[in-house]
N, C-alpha and C positions, 0 to 999 in steps of 0.2 A: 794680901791676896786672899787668905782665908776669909776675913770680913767679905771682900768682895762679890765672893762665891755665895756665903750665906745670904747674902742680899739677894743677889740671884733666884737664890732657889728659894727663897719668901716669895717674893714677886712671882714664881711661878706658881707655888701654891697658892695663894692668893686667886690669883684668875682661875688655875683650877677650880677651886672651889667655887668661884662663880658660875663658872660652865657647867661645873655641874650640881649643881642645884637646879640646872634647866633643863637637866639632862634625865628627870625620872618620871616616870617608871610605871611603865605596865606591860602586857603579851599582849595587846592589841592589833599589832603589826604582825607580829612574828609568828609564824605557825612552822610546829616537826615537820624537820623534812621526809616524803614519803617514800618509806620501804627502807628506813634506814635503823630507825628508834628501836630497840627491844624493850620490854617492861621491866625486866630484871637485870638488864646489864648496864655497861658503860657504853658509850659510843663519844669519840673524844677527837679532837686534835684532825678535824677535814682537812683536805687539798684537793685543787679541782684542777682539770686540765684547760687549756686556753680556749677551747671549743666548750666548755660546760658540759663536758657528757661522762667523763668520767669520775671520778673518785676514790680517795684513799682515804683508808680513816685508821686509827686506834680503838681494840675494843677490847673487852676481856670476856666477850662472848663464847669464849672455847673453854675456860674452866671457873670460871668465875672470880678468877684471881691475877693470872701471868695478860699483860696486855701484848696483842698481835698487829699483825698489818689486812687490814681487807678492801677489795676491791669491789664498786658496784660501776654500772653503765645507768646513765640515763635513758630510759624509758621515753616512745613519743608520748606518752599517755602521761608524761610528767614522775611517774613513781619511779624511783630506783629499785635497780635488779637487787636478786636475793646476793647478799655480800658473798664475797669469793677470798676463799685463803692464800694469800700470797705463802705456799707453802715452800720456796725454797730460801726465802727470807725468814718463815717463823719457825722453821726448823734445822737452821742453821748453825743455834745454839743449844743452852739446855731450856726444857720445858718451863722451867721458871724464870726467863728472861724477859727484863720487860725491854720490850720493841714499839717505839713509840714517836710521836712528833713527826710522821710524814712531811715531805714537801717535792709535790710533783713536779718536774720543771714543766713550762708552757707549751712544748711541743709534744709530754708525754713520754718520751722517751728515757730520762732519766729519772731514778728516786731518792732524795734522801729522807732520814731519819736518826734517830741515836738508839742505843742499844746499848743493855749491859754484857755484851760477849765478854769472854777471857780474856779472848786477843784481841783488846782492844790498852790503849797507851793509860786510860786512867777507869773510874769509874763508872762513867757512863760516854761515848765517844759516839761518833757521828760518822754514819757510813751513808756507800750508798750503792745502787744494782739498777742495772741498765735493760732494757725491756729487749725480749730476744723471743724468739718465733712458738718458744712454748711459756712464754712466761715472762716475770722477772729473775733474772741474774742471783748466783747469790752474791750476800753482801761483799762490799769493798770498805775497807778502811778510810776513811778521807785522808788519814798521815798525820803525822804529829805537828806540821805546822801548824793545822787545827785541832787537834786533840791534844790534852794536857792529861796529868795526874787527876784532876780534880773533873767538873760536869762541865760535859758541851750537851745542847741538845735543840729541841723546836728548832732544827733548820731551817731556812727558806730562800730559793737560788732566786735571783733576779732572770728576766727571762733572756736576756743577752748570755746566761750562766756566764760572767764571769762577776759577779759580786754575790759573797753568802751572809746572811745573814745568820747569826745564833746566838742563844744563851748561855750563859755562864751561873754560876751563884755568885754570889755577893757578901760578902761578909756583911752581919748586922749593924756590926759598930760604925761601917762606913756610912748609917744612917742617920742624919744629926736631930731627924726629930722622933724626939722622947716618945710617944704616941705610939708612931708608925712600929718605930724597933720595938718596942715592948710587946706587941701584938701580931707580930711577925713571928715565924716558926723560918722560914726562909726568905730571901730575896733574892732577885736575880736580874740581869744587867745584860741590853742588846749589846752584842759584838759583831763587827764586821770583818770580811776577809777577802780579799780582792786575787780573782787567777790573774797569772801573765800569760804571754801570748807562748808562752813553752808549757802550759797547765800547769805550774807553781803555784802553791798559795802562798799569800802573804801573811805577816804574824797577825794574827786578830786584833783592832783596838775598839776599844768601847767607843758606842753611839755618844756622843757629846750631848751637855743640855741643847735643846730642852728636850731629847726625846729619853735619857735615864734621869729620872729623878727619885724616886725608892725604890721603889721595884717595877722593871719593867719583862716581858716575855713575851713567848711565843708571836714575833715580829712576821708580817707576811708583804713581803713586796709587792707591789701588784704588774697588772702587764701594762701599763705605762713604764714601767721601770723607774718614777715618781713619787707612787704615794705608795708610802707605808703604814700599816694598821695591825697594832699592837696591842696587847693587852696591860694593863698598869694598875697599880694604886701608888695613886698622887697626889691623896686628902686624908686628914687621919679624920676626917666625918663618915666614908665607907674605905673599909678595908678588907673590901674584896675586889676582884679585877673586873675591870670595864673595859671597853674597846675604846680608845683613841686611835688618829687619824693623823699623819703629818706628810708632808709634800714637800719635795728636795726643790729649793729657789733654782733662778737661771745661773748665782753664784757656786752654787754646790751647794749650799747649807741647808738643813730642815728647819722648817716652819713652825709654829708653834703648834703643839697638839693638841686639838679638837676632840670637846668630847662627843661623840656619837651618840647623842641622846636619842634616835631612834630605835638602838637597837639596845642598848646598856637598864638592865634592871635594879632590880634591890639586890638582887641574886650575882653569883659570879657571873662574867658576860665575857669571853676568852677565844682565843682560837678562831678566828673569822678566816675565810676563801672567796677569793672572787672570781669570777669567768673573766675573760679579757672584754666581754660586752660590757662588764662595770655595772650592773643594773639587779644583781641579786647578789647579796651575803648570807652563804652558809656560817655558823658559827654556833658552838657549843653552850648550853643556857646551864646553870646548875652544876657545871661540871659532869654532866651526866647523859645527856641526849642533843642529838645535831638537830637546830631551827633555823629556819629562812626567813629572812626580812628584804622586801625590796628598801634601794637604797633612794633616798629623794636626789631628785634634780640637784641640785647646790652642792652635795657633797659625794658625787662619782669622782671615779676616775678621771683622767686625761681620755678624751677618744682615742680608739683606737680600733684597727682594722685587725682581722686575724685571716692569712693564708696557709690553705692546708692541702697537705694530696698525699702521696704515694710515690714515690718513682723508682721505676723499676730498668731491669735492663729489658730492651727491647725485645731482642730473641729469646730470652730464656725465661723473660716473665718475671724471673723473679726480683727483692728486691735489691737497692743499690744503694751502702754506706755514701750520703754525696754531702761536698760541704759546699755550705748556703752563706753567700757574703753579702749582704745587705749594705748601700752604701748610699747617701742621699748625691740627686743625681745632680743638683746643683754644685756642690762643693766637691764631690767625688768623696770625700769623707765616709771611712766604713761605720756605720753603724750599729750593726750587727753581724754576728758569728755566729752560725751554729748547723747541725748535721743531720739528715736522716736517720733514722735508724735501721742498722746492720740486716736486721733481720727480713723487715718487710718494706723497709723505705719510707716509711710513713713520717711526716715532718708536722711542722705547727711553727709559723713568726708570726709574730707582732707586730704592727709598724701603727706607732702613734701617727693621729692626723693633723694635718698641716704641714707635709711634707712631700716632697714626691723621690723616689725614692727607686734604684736600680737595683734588681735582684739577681745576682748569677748563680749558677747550680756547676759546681764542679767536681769529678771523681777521677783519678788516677786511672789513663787507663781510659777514661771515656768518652766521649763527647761533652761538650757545655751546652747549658742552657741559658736565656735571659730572659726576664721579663721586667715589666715597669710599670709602677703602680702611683699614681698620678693620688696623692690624698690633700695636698696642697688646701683643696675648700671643703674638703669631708666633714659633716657634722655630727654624721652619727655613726655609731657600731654597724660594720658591714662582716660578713664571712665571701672570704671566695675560693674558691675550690680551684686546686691547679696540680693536676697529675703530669707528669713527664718520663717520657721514655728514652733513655738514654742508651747509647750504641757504641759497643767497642769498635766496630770497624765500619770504613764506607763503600759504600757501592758505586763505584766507576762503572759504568755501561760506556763502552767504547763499539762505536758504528764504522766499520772499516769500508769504503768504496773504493772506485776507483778515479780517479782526478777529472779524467776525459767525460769518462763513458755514463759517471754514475752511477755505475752497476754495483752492487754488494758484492765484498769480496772473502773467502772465505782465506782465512793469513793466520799466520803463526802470534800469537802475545806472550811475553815474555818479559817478568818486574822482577826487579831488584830494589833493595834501600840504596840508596844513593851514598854513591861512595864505594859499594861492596861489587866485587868482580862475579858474584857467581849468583844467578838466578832461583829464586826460591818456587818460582810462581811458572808455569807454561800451561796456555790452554788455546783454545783455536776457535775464532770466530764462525759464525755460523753461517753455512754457505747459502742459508736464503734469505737474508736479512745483513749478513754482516756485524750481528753482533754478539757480544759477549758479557758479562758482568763478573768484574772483581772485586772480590771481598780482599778490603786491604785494613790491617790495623792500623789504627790511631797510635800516632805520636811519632812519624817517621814519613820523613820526604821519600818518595817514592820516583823511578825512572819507568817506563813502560817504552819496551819499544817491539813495534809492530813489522814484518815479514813474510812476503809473499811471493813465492816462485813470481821469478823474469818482472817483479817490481822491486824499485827501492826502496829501501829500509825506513820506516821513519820512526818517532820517538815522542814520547811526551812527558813531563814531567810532574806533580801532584805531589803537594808539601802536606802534610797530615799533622804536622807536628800544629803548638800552642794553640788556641782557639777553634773550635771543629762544632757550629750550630747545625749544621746541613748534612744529611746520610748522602742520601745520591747527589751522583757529579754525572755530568755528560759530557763526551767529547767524542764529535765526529772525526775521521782520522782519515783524508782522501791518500792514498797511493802512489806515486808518478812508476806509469809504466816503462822500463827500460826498453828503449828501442836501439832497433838494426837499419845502419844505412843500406838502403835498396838504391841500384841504379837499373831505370829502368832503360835497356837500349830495345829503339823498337826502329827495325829498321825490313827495305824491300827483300824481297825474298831472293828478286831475281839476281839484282846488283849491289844489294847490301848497303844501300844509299840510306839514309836516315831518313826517319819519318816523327812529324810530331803529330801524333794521332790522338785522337783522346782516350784516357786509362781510365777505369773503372775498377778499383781494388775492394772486394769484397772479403771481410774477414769472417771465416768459415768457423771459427771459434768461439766469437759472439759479434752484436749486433752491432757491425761499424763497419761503413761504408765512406772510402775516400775517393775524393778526384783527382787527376795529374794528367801529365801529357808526356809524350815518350821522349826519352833522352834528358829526362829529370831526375834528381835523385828525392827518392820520399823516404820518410823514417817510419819505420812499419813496427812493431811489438815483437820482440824476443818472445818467443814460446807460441805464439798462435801461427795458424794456418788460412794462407790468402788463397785467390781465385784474382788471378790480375786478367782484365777483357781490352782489348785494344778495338776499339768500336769503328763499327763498318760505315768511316765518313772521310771524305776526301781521296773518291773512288779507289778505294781499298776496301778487302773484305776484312773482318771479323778472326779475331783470333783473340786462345785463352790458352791459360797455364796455372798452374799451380805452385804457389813459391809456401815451403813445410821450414816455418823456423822452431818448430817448436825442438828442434835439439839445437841450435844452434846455442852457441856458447858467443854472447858476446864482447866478452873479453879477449876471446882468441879470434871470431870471425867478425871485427866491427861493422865490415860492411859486406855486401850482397850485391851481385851482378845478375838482372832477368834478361835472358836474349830474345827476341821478340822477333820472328819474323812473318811479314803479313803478306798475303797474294795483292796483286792490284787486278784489279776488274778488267778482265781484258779473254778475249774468246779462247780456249778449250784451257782456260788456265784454271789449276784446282787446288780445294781447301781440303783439307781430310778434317771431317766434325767430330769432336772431343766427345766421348763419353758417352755416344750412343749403344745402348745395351738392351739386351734382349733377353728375354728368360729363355734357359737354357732347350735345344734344340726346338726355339718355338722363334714367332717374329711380332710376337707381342709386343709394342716398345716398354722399355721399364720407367717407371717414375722419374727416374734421374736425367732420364734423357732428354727432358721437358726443354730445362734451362738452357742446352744448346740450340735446339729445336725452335727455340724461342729465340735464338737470335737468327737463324735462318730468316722465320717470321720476320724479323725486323730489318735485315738485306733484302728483300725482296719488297717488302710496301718502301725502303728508299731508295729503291731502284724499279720503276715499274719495265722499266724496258728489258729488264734481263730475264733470259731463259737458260736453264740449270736442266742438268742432266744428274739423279741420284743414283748413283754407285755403290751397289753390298755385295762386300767379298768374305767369306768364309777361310776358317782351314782346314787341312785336311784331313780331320776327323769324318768318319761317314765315307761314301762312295761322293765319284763326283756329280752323277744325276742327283742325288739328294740335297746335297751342297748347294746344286745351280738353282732347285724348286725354291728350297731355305731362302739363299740371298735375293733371290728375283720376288718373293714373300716379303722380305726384310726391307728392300728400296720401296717396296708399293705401302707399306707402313709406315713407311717415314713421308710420303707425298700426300698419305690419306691425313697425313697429322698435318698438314700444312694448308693441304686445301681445307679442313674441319677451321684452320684458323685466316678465311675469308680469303686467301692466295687463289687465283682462278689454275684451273690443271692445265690449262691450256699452255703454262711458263713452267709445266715438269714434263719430265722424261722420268722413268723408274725402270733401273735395268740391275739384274742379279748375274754377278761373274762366278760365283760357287768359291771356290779354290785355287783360280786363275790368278797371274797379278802379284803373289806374295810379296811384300816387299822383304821378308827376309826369311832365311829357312825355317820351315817347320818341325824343327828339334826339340824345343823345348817348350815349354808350356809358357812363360813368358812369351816367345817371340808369337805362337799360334795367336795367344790374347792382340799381336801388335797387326796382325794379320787380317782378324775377323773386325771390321772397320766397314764404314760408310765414309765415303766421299762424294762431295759436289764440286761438276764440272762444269763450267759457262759453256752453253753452246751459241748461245748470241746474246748481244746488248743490243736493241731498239734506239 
C-alpha cells in the first residue's frame, strides 16, 4: 500500500511540474489593489463578500508587529475605503495576539478567523463573530470539535455554511521527498469539517490526494460551492506557494489541481478571494500587499447568480433574523440554508446556474415569503435585488351590511382563538361604511363573530396558522334581519267586513318600502318603525297607522296584529286625517302634514265626482271666538293646499268648529292633542 501511495504522489509531482513550468511568471496582469496596500506594512490573507464590495483582510498596520482584522467597502470609483478596525474582534485579546486568516461567509453576515487567545483549546484555534447593528460580535470559539491542542487556522465556510474548510500543521517527516522537507521550516495540510443540521461539527479529516500533497494552505471555496483555490508547494523546483485550482466531480471527488499560471510568480502567490461573479481574484503577492488579476474565460468559476436585499418587519422597519430555504423547484430537494441577519436583515445566496430553483423566507412569528428564480439557461453572472417585508399580524377588513337592504351596518365584532371561550378582541364597525380592520397575529385560527341590535348573529372563521404570504384578507359579512309576524287586518269601519285593499308599508327607519294586501300576514323588522297606508281603491277611502316595533322583544312578542279600519265612499261618511299640524296658535300647515295631504290629493283626482266638506276643531285652550277664527283659518289652509295641488275649489267646503265636537274631555293634554284634528266629510259623489 505504501509503494502504491508513493507512486501516487510521483505521478502527481510529475504533472506538477509540468504545469508548472507553464505556469511563470510575470506582474503583467496583476496590479495592487486600490486603497488597500501600505508601503510599510503587511496587508495579508483577503476575503470578499458574494457582492464584491466588501472586504476583510489581516494587517499589522496598528503596530507593526501584532496582526489585526480590517474592514474596507468598495468604492463606485473602484478604490477601497480607508480600512476600518474591527475593534471588538482586535481587542478582545491581549495587544500582542495575532488575529489572522479571515473568511467572510457569502452573505456577510458571518466571520471566521484563528486567533491566539487564551481561551482558546490549543494554540492557535478558529473563531468566529457575527455582524450586528454596530459592528462585528465579539469572537466565538468554534469548539473543540475543530479546535485541538495543536494549529487550526485560514478558515473558509462554504457558502451553504455548512462545510469549513482549515489548516492544520503537518509534521515534516510525513513528507517523503527529501528536497521538499529539508527546506521546509513548516507544512501544513487542508482539513475539512462538515455542520449537521443541529450546527454540530464534525471531526476534521484531511483533503485527500490530489489536493494535499506537501504542503498545502489557506484553502478558499468559492460561491459555486465547487472550486476550491489554494495555495501549495508541490515541486521541489519552487518552494514557495503558488495558487492552484481544483473542482469537486459530479462523484464528490476533487479534480486534479491546476496550476494558475495567470496569477502564480517567482515570488510567494497565496491567499486568493473571489466575488461570486467569478471574474476577479484578489490575492496576496510577496506575502506582503493584496493584487488583483482578472481571471481568463477557461478557468472561472461555475456561474452563478447572487440574491441580495434586506428584510425587515413591516411596521416597525426594522430588521428580521428570517431563515432562507433554498430548494430546487424540480426535485424539491433543499439546496440551501442560511439566514438574515439579526440586526438589519440584510442576507446574500448564491444559486449556481442551470438550475431553477424555489426560494422561501421564513421567521417565527411571521409571515412567509417565496420567490423563484428560473436560471436553468443563465450564462452569465447576474445580481438581483430582492427586499421583503414581513408582518406579524393580518389585516382582516370585514364589511358588515345588511342582507335585504344593502345598507352598511354599524354591529358589534368580537375574535377569539379558536377553541377559547373568552374574547380578546371587541370593536365596532363603522356606521357609514360598515367597516372595520383587525389586526390579528399570526399563527393562530381565528373565530370572529359579528352582532347587531334586532339582526342575527353571524361568524366567520380565518386560520392564521402555517403558511401566511398575504397581509390583507376581505370579507363582506351581510346580516339577516330578525323579523316580527305582522297581521295585517284591514277591514269596513261600518260592519267590520273584511277588506283586501291594497297596503303600502313604509319603513320609517330606513329606506324600504313593501307591498301587501289586507288580511295578510308580512314579516316586517324587529326594531324599526312602520307607516302601514291601506290605499284609497275599491271605493274605500284612505287610511294610515303607525305599527313602533322597535321595543318589541321577539322572542316574547313573535307576532303582531294591525286593525285597520277604512270608511267607504259613501255621502256624509268621515275620515278623521292623520297628523295634520299647525304651528302653534297659527294655521300655518306644518311640513309633516304634507304626506297626508298628499293622499287627500290622490282621493280626490280617483274619484273626480266626490265633493268633501273640511272640518277643524280645536280645544279649549283660548276663548271660544278665537278658537272658531283658528279652526275656520286651519280648514281654509288645508283647501288652499289642495286647490295649490290642481283639485278645482269647486269639490271643497272649508268650515272651522273652534272647540265644538270634542271627541273626548279636555282634561289632559293628551286627549286636547286627540281633539285639535281635521276631518273630511263626503257631502256628495257625482
Amino acid at each position: 500500500m505504501i509503494t502504491f501511495l508513493k507512486t501516487i504522489a510521483t505521478g502527481i509531482f510529475l504533472m506538477t511540474m509540468v504545469i508548472h513550468v507553464q505556469a511563470q511568471d510575470s506582474l503583467v496582469n496583476q496590479v495592487p489593489a486600490k486603497g488597500l496596500n501600505t508601503p510599510d506594512y503587511v496587508e495579508y490573507a483577503p476575503t470578499i463578500s458574494a457582492d464584491g464590495k466588501t472586504m476583510i483582510f489581516q494587517s499589522n498596520r496598528s503596530d507593526g508587529a501584532s496582526y489585526k482584522l480590517y474592514e474596507s467597502k468598495l468604492g463606485k470609483d473602484g478604490v477601497w475605503s480607508q480600512p476600518v478596525s474591527l475593534d471588538k474582534i482586535n481587542n478582545y485579546g491581549s495587544s500582542n495576539d495575532l488575529i489572522g486568516g479571515p473568511s467572510l461567509s457569502f452573505d456577510g453576515n458571518l466571520l471566521l478567523f484563528f486567533a491566539t487567545f487564551n481561551s482558546g483549546f490549543g494554540r492557535e484555534d478558529i473563531y468566529y463573530s457575527t455582524r450586528e447593528a454596530d459592528g462585528w460580535s465579539e469572537p466565538v470559539n468554534l469548539g473543540e470539535a475543530v479546535n485541538s491542542p495543536g494549529y487550526e487556522g485560514f478558515p473558509s465556510i462554504s457558502p451553504d455554511l455548512k462545510t469549513l474548510y482549515f489548516v492544520k500543521e503537518k509534521p515534516l517527516d510525513e513528507i517523503d521527498n527529501k528536497t521538499v522537507r529539508k527546506n521546509l521550516s513548516f507544512a501544513y495540510t487542508i482539513c475539512e469539517s462538515h455542520k449537521s443540521n443541529e450546527g454540530v461539527w464534525s471531526t476534521p479529516k484531511e483533503l485527500p490526494l490530489p489536493i494535499n500533497l506537501y504542503s498545502s494552505k489557506a484553502p478558499r471555496i468559492m460561491a459555486d460551492n465547487r472550486t476550491l483555490i489554494f495555495s501549495a508547494i508541490r515541486s521541489e523546483e519552487k518552494l514557495d506557494y503558488d495558487l492552484f485550482q481544483s473542482q469537486k466531480t459530479v462523484l464528490g471527488d476533487w479534480s486534479f489541481p491546476v496550476n494558475l499560471s495567470y496569477v502564480n510568480t517567482s515570488e510567494s502567490d497565496q491567499h486568493s478571494c473571489i466575488s461570486a461573479a467569478g471574474d476577479i481574484m484578489y490575492f496576496v503577492y510577496a506575502s506582503k500587499d493584496i493584487y488583483t488579476v482578472e481571471i481568463p474565460e477557461n478557468l472561472r468559476q461555475f456561474v452563478n447568480n447572487v440574491v441580495t436585499g434586506t428584510i425587515t418587519d413591516k411596521d416597525s422597519e426594522q430588521g428580521v433574523e428570517t431563515e432562507i430555504i433554498v430548494r430546487d423547484a424540480r426535485t424539491t430537494k433543499e439546496v440551501l440554508r442560511a439566514k438574515s441577519n439579526a440586526s438589519d436583515g440584510k442576507y446574500a445566496i448564491v444559486l449556481a446556474a442551470g438550475r431553477n430553483y424555489n426560494v422561501e423566507f421564513k421567521s417565527d412569528g411571521y409571515s412567509s415569503y417565496a420567490a423563484e428564480y428560473d436560471l436553468s439557461n443563465t450564462k452569465k453572472y447576474e445580481e438581483f435585488n430582492l427586499d421583503i417585508q414581513l408582518f406579524r399580524s393580518a389585516k382582516l377588513t370585514l364589511t358588515v351590511s345588511d342582507t335585504e337592504l344593502f345598507e352598511a351596518l354599524e354591529s358589534a365584532v368580537k375574535v377569539k382563538q379558536r377553541g377559547s371561550n373568552s374574547f380578546f378582541q371587541e370593536v365596532k364597525t363603522n356606521k357609514l361604511d360598515g367597516r372595520v380592520v383587525l389586526d390579528l397575529p399570526l399563527g393562530q385560527p381565528y373565530d370572529v363573530v359579528v352582532t347587531a341590535p334586532n339582526f342575527k348573529e353571524a361568524s366567520y372563521s380565518l386560520d392564521l396558522t402555517g403558511l401566511v404570504i398575504y397581509r390583507g384578507y376581505e370579507k363582506d359579512m351581510e346580516l339577516q334581519p330578525e323579523k316580527v309576524r305582522v297581521f295585517l287586518d284591514v277591514a269596513d269601519i261600518k260592519n267590520n267586513s273584511k277588506i283586501r285593499s291594497k297596503i303600502i308599508i313604509r319603513n320609517k327607519s330606513r329606506d324600504e318600502v313593501i307591498e301587501a294586501y289586507g288580511n295578510e300576514y308580512v314579516a316586517l323588522r324587529a326594531g324599526d318603525r312602520y307607516e302601514i297606508e291601506s290605499t284609497s281603491s275599491s271605493g274605500y277611502a284612505f287610511n294610515s297607522t303607525v305599527v313602533d316595533l322597535t321595543e318589541t322583544d321577539k322572542k316574547v312578542a313573535p307576532e303582531v296584529k294591525v286593525n285597520m279600519q277604512i270608511t267607504k265612499l259613501e255621502k256624509n261618511a268621515k275620515l278623521t286625517l292623520r297628523n295634520i299640524n299647525f304651528e302653534s296658535n297659527a294655521y300655518q300647515l306644518s311640513e309633516e302634514s304634507f304626506t297626508e295631504l298628499q293622499r287627500v290629493v290622490k282621493l280626490m283626482e280617483e274619484n273626480p265626482g266626490l265633493v268633501v266638506e273640511i272640518d277643524a276643531f280645536t280645544d279649549d285652550v283660548g276663548s271660544a271666538q278665537y278658537n272658531k277664527i283658528l279652526s275656520d283659518n286651519r280648514a281654509k289652509s288645508v283647501v288652499n293646499y289642495l286647490i295649490d295641488n290642481q283639485i278645482p275649489s269647486s269639490r271643497f267646503v272649508a268650515k272651522g268648529f273652534g272647540e265644538e265636537s270634542p271627541l273626548v274631555a279636555n282634561d289632559t293634554d293628551e286627549n286636547r292633542a286627540k281633539n285639535r284634528r281635521v276631518e273630511l266629510k263626503i257631502l256628495d259623489i257625482l
